[in-house]
N, C-alpha and C positions, 0 to 999 in steps of 0.2 A: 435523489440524484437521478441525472435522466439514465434510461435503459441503453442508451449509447455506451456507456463506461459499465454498465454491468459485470460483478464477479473480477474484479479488480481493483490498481490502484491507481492513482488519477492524480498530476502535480498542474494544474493551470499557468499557465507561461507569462500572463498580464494581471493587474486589478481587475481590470472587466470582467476577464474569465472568470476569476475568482470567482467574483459578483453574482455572474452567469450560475456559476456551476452550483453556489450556496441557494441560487432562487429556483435550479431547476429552469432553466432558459435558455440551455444550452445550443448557439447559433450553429456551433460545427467543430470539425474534430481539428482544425490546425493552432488552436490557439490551446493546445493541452499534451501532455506526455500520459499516455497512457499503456498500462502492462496488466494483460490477462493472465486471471486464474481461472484453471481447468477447475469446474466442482471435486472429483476427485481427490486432487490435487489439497483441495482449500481445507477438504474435510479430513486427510490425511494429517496435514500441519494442526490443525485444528486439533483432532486426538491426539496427536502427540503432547502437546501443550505448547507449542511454539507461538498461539498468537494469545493464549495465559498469559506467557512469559512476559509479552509486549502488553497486555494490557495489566499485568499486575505493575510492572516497570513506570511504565505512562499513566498509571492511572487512566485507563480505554477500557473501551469497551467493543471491541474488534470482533464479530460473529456474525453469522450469516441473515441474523435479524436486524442488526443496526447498520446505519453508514457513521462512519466517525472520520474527525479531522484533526490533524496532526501536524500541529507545529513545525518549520521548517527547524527550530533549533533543539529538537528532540531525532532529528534523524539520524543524528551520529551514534543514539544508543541504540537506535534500531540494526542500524548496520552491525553493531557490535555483538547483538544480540543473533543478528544470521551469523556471523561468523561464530561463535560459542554453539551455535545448534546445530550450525554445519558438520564442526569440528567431533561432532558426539555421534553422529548418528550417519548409518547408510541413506542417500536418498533418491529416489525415483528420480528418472530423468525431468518427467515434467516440477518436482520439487526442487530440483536447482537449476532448473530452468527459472521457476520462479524467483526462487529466491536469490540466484543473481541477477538477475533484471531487479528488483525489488532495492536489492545494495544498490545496481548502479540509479536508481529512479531516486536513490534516500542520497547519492551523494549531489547527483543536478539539485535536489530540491534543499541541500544544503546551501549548495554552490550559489544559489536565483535566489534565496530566502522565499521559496514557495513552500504554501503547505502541502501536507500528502493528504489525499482523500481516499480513506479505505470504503470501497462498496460492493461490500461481498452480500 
């Protein structure tokens, strides 16, 4: 994935993009919905088990060595799964920071039938 969306998550708004973004050819940042993760942040959810959770769920593999892509009609367990982890635990500003950009980035990429692109 290009280093433009780095340490986040990335929903492409057309086909093209899509196209774009699976080849690595990404022409520019308007034709995408993109939300950053703070390292921090990533590695925090990370030891927690919070992106376990999503990938034992999803059958993913979400970690700071791969990029993975995620179905637009998997996003509603996503979202349900921030809410359940929300609901459990204290979390850093930049952690629900993210993690509500994350729900609203999982409901658009319901809403458009886009996939999510995790590239942490």
């Amino acid at each position: 994935m290009s280093e433009l969306f780095r340490m986040g998550v990335v929903i492409p708004l057309t086909d093209e993009a899509e196209e774009d973004i699976v080849i690595n050819d990404i022409k520019g940042e308007d034709e995408y919905r993109y939300i950053e993760i703070k390292a921090e942040d990533f590695f925090t959810l990370y030891q927690s088990g919070f992106f376990r959770t999503i990938n034992d769920e999803l059958d993913t593999l979400i970690d700071e060595y791969n990029d993975e892509i995620i179905d637009h009609s998997k996003a509603k367990v996503i979202i349900k799964l921030i809410e359940k982890y929300s609901a459990k635990r204290y979390l850093s500003v930049g952690e629900k920071e993210f993690l509500d950009n994350l729900k609203e980035l999982c409901l658009q990429a319901s809403q458009l039938n886009r996939p999510l692109f995790f590239v942490l």
